[in-house]
N, CA and C of each residue as an Amber inpcrd file, in Angstrom:
protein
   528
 -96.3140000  51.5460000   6.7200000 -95.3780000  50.4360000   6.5350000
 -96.1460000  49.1200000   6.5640000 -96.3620000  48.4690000   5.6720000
 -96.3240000  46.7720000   5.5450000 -95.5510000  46.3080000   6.2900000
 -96.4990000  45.0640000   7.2640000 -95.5860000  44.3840000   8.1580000
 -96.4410000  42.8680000   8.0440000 -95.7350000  42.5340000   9.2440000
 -96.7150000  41.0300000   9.3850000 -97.7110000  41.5880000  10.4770000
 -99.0310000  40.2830000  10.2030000 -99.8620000  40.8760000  11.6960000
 -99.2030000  40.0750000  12.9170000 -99.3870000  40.1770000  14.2710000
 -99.1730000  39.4970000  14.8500000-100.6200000  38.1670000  14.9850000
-100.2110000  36.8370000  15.5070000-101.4760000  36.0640000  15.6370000
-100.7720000  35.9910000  17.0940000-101.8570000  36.6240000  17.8140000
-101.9160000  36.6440000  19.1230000-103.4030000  36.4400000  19.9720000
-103.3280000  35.6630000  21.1770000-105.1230000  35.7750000  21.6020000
-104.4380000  35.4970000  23.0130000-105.8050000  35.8220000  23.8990000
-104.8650000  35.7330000  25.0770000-104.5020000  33.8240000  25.7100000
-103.4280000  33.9390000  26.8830000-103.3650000  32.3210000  27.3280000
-103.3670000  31.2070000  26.4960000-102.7150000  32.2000000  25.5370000
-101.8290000  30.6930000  24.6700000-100.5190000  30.1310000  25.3280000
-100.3590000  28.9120000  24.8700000 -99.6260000  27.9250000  25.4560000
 -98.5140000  28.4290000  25.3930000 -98.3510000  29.0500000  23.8070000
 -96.8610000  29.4300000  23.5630000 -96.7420000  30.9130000  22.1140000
 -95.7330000  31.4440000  22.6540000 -95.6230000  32.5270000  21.7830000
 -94.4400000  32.7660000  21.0560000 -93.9180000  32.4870000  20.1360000
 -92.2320000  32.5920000  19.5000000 -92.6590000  33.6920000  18.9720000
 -91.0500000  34.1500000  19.1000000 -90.8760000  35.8950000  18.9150000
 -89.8250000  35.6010000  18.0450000 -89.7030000  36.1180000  16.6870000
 -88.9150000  36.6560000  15.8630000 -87.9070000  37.9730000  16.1690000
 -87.0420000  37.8530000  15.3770000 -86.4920000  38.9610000  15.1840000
 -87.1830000  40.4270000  14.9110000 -87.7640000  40.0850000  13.3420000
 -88.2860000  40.9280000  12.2970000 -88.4120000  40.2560000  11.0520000
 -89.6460000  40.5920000  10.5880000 -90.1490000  39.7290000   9.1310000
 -89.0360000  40.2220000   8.3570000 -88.8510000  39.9900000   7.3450000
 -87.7080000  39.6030000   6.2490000 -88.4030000  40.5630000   5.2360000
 -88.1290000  41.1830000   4.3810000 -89.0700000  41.9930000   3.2420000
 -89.8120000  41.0260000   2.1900000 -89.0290000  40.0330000   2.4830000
 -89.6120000  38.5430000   1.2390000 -90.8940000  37.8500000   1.8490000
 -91.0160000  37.8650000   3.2960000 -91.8760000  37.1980000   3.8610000
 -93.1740000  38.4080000   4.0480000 -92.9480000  39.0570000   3.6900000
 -93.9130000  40.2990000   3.8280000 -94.5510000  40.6050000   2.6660000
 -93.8120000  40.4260000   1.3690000 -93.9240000  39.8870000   0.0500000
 -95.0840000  38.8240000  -0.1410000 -94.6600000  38.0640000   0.7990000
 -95.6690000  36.6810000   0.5730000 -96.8090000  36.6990000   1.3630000
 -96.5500000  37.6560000   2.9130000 -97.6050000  37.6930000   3.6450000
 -97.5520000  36.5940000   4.8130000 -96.5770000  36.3350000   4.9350000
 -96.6220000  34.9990000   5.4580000 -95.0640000  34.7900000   6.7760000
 -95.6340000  34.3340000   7.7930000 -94.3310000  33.9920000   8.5440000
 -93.1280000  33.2820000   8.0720000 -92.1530000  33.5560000   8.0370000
 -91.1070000  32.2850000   7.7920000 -91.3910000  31.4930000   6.5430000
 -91.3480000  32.7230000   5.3690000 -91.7070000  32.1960000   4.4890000
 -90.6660000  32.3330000   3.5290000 -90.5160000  30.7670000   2.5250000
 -89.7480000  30.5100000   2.0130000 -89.0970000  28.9400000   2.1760000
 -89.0680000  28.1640000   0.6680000 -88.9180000  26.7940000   0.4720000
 -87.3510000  26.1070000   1.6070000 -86.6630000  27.4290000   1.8240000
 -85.5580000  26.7680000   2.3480000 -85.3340000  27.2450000   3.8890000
 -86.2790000  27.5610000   4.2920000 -86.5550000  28.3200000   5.7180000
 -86.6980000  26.9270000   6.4760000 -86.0870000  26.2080000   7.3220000
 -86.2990000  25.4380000   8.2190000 -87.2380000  25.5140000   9.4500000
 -88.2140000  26.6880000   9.9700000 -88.7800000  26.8390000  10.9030000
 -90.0930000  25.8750000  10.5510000 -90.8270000  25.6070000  10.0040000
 -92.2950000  25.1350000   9.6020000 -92.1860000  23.3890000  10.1090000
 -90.7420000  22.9820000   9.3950000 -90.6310000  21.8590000   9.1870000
 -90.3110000  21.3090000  10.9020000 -89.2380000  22.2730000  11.5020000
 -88.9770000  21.9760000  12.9230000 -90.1570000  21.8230000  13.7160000
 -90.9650000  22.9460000  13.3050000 -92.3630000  22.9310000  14.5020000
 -92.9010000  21.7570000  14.6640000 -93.4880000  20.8870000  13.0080000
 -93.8730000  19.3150000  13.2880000 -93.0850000  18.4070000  13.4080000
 -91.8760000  18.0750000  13.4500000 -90.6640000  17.1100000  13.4630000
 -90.4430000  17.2130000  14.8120000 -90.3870000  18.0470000  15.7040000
 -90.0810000  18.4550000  17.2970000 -90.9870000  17.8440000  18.2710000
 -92.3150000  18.1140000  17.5450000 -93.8430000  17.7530000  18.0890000
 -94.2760000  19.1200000  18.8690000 -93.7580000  20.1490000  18.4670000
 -94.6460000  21.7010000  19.0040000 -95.8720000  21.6500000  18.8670000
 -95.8750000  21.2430000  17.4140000 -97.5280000  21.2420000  16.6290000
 -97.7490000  19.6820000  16.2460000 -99.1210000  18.8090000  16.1880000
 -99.1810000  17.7100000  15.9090000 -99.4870000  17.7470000  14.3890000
 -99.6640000  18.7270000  13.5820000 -99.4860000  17.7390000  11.9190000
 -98.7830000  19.2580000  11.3570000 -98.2190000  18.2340000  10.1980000
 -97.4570000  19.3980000   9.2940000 -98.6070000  20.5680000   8.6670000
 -97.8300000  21.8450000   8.3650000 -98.0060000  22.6290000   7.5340000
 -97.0570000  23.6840000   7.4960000 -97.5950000  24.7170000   6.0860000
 -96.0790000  25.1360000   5.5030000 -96.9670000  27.0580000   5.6510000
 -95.5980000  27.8520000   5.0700000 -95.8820000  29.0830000   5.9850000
 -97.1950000  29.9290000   4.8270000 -97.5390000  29.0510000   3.8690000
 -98.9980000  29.6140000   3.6480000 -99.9590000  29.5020000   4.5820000
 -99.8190000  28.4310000   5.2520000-101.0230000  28.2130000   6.5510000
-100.4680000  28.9300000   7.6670000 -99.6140000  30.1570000   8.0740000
 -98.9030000  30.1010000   9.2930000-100.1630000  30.8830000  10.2500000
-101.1760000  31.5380000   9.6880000-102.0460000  31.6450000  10.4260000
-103.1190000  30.5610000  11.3490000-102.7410000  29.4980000  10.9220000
-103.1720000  27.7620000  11.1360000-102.6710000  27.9700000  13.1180000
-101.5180000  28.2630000  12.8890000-100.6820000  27.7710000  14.4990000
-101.3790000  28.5520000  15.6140000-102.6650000  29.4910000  15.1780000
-103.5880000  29.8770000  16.5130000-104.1910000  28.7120000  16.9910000
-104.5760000  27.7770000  16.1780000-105.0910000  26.3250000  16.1730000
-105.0120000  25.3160000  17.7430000-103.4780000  25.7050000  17.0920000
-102.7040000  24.8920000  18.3760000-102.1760000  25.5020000  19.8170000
-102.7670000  26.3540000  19.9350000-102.4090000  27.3390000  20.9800000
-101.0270000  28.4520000  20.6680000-100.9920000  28.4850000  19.3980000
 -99.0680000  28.9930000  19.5250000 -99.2880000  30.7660000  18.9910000
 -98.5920000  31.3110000  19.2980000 -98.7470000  32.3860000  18.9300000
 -97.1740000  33.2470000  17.9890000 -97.5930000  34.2780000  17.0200000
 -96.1720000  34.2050000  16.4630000 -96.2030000  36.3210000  16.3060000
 -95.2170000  37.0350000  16.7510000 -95.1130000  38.4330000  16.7240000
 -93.3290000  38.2040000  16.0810000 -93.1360000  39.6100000  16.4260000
 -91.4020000  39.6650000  16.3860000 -91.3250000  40.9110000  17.1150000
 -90.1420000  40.7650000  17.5470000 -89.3660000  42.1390000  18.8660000
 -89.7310000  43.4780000  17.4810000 -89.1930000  43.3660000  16.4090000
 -89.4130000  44.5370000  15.5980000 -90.1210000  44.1660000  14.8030000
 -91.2800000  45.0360000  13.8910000 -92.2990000  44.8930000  12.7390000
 -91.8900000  45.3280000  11.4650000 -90.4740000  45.7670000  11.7130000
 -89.9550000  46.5970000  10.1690000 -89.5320000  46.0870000   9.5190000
 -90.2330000  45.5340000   8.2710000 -89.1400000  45.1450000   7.2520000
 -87.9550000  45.3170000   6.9070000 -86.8440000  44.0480000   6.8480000
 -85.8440000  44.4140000   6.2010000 -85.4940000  43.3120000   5.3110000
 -84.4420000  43.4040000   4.5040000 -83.9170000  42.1500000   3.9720000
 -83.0130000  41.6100000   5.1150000 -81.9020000  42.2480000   5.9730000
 -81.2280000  41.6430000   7.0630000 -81.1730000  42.3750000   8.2610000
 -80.7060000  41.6580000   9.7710000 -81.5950000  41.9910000  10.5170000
 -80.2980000  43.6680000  10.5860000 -79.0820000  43.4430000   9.8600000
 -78.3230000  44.0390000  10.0630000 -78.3770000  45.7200000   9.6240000
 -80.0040000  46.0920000   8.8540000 -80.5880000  46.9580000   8.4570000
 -81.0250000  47.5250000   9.9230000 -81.3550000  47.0960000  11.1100000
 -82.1000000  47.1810000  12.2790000 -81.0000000  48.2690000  12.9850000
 -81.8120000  48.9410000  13.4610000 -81.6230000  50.5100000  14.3280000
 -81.5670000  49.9390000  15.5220000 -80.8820000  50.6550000  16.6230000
 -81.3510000  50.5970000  18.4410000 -82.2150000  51.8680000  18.2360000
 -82.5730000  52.3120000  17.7880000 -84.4170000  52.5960000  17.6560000
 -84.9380000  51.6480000  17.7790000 -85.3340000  50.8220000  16.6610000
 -85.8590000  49.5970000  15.9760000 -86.5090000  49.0190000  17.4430000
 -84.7240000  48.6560000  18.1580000 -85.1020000  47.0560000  19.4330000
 -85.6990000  47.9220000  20.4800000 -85.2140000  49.4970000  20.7150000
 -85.9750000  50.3080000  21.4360000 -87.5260000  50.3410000  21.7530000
 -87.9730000  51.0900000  20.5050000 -89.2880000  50.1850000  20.2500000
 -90.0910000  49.2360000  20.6740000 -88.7780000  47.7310000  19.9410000
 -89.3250000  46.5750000  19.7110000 -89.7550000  46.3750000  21.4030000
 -89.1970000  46.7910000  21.8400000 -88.5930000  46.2180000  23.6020000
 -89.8850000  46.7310000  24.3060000 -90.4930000  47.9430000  23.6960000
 -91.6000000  48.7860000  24.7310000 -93.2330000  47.9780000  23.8270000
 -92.9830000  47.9900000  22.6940000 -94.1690000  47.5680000  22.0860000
 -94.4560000  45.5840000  22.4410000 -93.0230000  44.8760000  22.2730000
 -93.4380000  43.5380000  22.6100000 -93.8370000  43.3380000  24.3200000
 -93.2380000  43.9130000  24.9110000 -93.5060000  44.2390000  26.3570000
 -94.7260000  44.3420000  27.0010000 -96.1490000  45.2850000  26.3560000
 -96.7440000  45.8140000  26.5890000 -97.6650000  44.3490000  25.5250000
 -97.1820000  43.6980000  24.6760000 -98.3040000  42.2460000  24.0840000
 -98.0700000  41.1340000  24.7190000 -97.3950000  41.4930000  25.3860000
 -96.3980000  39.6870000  26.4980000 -97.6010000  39.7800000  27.9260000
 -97.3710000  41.4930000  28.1210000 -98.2310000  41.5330000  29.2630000
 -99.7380000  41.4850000  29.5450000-100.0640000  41.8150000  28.1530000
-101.5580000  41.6660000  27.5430000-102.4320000  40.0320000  27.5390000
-101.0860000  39.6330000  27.0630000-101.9450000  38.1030000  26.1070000
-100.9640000  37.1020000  27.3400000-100.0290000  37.7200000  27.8060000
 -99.9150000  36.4430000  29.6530000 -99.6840000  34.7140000  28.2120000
 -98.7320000  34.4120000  27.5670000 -98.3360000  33.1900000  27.2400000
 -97.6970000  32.6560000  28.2290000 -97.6360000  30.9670000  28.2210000
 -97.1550000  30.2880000  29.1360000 -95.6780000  30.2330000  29.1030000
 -95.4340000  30.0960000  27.3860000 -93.7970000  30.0010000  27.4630000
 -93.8120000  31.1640000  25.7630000 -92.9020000  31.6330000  26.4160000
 -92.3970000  32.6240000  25.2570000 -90.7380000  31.8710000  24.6340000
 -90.6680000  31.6690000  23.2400000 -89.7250000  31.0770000  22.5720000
 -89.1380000  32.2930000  21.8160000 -87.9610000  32.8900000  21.2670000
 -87.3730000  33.6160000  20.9950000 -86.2760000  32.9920000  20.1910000
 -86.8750000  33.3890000  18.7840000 -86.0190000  32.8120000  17.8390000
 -84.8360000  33.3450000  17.4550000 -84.1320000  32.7860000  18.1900000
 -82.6490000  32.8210000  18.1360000 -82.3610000  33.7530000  19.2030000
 -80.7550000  34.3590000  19.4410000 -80.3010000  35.2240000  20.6400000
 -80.5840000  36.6810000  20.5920000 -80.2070000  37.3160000  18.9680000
 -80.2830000  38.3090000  18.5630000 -81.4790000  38.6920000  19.4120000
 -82.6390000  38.3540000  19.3010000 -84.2240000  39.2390000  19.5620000
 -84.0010000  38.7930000  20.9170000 -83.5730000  37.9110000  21.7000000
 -83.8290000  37.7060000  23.0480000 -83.1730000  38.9040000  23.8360000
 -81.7920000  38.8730000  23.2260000 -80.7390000  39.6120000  23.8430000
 -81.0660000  41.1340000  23.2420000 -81.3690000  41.7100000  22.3260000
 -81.9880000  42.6620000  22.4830000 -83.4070000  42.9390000  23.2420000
 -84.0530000  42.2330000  23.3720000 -85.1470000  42.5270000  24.3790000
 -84.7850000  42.7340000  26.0230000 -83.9490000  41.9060000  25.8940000
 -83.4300000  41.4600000  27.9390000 -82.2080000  42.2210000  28.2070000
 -81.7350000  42.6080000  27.4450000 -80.7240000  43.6100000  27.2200000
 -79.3810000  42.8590000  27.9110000 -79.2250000  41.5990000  27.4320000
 -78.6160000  41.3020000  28.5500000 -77.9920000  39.6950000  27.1740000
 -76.5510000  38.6180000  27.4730000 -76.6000000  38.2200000  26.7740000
 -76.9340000  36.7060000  26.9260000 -77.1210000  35.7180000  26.1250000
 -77.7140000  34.8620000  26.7890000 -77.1970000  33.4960000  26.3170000
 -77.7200000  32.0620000  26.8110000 -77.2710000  30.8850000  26.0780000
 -78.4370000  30.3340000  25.4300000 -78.2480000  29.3270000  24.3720000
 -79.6090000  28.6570000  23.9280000 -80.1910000  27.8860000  25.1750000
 -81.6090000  27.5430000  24.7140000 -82.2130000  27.0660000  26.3680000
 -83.1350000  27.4980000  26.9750000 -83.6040000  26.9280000  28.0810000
 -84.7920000  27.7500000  29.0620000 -83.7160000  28.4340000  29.5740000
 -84.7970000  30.0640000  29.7090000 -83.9740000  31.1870000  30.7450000
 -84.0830000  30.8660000  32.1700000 -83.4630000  31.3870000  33.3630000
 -83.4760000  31.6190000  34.6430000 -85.0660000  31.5630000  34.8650000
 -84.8920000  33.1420000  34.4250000 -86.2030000  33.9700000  34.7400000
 -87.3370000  33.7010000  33.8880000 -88.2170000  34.1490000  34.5340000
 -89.6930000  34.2130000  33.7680000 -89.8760000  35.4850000  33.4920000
 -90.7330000  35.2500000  32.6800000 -90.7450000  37.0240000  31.9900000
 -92.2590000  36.9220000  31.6270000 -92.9590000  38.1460000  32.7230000
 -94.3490000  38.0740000  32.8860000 -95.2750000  36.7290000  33.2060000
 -94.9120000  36.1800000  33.5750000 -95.0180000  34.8680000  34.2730000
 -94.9610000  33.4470000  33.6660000 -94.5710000  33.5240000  32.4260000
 -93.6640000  32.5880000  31.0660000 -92.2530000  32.1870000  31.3900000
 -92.5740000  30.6180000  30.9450000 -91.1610000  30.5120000  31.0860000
 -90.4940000  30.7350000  29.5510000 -89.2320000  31.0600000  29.2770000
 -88.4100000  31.7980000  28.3980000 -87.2890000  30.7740000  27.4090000
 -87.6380000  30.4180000  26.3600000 -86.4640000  29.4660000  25.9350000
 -86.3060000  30.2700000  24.7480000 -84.8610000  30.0520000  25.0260000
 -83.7820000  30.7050000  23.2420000 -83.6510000  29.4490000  22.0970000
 -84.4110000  29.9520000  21.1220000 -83.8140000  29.2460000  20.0210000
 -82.7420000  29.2870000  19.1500000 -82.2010000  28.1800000  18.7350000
 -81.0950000  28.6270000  17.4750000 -82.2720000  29.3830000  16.5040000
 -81.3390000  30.7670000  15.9700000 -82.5690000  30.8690000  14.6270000
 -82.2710000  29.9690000  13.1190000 -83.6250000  30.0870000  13.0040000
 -83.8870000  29.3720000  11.6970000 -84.2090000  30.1420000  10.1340000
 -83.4370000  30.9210000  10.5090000 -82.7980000  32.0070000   9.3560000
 -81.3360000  33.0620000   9.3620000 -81.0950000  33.1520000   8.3900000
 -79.6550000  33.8500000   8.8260000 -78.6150000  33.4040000   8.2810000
 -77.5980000  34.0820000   8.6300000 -76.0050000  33.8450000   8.0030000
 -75.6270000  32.4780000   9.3740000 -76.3210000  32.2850000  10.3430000
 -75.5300000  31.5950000  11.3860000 -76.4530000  30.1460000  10.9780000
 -75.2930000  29.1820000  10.7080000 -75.2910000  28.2640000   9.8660000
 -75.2890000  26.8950000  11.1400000 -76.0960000  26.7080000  11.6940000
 -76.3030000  25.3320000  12.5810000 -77.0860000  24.1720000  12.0550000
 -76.5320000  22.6480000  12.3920000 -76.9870000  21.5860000  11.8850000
 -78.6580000  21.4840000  12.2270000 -79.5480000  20.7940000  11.4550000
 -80.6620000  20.3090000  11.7790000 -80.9160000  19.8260000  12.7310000
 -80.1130000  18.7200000  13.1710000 -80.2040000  17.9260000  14.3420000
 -79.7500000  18.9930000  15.8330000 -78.7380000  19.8240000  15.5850000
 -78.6800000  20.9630000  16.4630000 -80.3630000  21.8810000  16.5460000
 -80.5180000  22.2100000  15.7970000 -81.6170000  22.8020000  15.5450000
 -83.0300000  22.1280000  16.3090000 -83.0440000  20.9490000  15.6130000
 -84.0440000  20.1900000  16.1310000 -84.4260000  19.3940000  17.9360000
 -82.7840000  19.4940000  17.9930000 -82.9030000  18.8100000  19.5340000
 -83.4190000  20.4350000  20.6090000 -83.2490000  21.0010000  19.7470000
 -83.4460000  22.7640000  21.0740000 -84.9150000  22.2590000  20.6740000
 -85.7320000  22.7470000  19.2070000 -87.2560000  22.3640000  19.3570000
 -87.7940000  21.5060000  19.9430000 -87.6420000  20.7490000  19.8290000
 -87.9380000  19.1970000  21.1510000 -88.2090000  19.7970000  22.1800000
 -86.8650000  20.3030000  22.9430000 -87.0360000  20.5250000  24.2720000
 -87.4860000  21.6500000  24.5030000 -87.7430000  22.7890000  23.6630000
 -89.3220000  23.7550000  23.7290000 -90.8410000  22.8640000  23.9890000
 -90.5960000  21.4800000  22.9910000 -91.9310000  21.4040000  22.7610000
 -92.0950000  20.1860000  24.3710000 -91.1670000  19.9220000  24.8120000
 -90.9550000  19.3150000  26.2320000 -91.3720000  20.1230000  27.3820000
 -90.8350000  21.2960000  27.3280000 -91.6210000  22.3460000  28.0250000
 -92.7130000  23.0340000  28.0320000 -93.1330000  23.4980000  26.8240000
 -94.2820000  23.4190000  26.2410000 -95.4280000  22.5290000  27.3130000
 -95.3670000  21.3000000  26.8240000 -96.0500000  19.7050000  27.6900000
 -96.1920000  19.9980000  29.3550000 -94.8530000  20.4090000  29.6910000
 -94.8350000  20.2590000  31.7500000 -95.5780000  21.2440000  31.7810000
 -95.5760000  22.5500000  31.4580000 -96.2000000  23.6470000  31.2860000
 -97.4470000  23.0900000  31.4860000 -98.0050000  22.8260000  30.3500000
 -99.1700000  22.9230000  30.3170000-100.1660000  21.5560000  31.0880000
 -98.6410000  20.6650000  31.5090000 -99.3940000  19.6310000  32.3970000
 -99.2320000  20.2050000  33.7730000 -98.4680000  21.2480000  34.1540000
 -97.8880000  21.4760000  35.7490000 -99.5650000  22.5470000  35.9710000
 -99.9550000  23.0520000  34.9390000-101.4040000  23.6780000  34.5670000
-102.7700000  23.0860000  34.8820000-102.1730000  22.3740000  34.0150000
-103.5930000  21.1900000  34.3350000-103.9520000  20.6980000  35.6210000
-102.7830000  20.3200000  36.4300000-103.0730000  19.6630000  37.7960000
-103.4350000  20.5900000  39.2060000-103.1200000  21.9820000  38.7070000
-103.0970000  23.1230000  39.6180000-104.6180000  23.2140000  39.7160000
-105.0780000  23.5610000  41.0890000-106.3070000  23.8370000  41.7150000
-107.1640000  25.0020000  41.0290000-108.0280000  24.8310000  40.4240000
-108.7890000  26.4920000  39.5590000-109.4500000  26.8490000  41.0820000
């Protein structure tokens, strides 16, 4: 099966988790790919990442510390093709790269992949809990039939990329 790779290394700042690549973006080779996909544009407009680029470069965002997988690797056209096999899986295989590569904050694009991973249901936002010693924020996703404003969209990225910052400043000041 053709999938995406993951760009993962260890003690990156940050790791967003997808659903599952799209069969079009797998097509292209590329994360979140596609002219009308809003994710690329949020990352630099938010300030996640400091300069633009588009999902031909998405291998670029190791750059910046960010890292990008998904709960499942199987192509589909929608996520509504997806098995509880699939998140079964997804749940033991992302589990076992969260615990590997230790990110500071894990982002989870949209509820679908969160709430199948945590098995549990959730709000947009930082989570409670930490998960493997990350803190946990839900994104609106930035693909899909679920139709949210930009500015909705954009004020959740912000405050990833706000956390993101304490993170990695509450880091900085800690005793090595």
């Amino acid at each position: 099966m053709k999938t995406l790779p993951d760009y993962l290394r260890k003690g990156m700042k940050l790791v967003i988790v997808g659903c599952n690549p799209t069969e079009s973006s797998v097509r292209a080779g590329h994360y979140y790919a596609g002219r009308g996909n809003p994710f690329w544009p949020l990352l630099y407009d938010s300030g996640v990442v400091p300069e633009p680029f588009d999902y031909p470069d998405d291998r670029r965002i190791i750059e910046f510390g960010i890292g990008l997988t998904d709960l499942v690797k199987r192509p589909t056209k929608t996520i509504e093709e997806l098995k509880r096999e699939d998140f079964a899986e997804g749940r033991f295989v992302l589990s076992r790269k969260l615990e590997e590569y230790l990110p500071r904050v894990i982002a989870f694009n949209g509820k679908l992949p969160f709430e199948q991973f945590a098995q549990r249901k959730c709000n947009y936002g930082i989570q409670k809990e930490l998960l493997y010693g990350a803190h946990v924020y839900v994104l609106p996703t930035t693909i899909g039939e679920i139709v949210r404003s930009r500015s909705d969209r954009l004020k959740h990225f912000r405050k990833l990329a706000d956390l993101v910052k304490r993170t990695e400043k509450s880091r900085d000041t800690q005793p090595h």
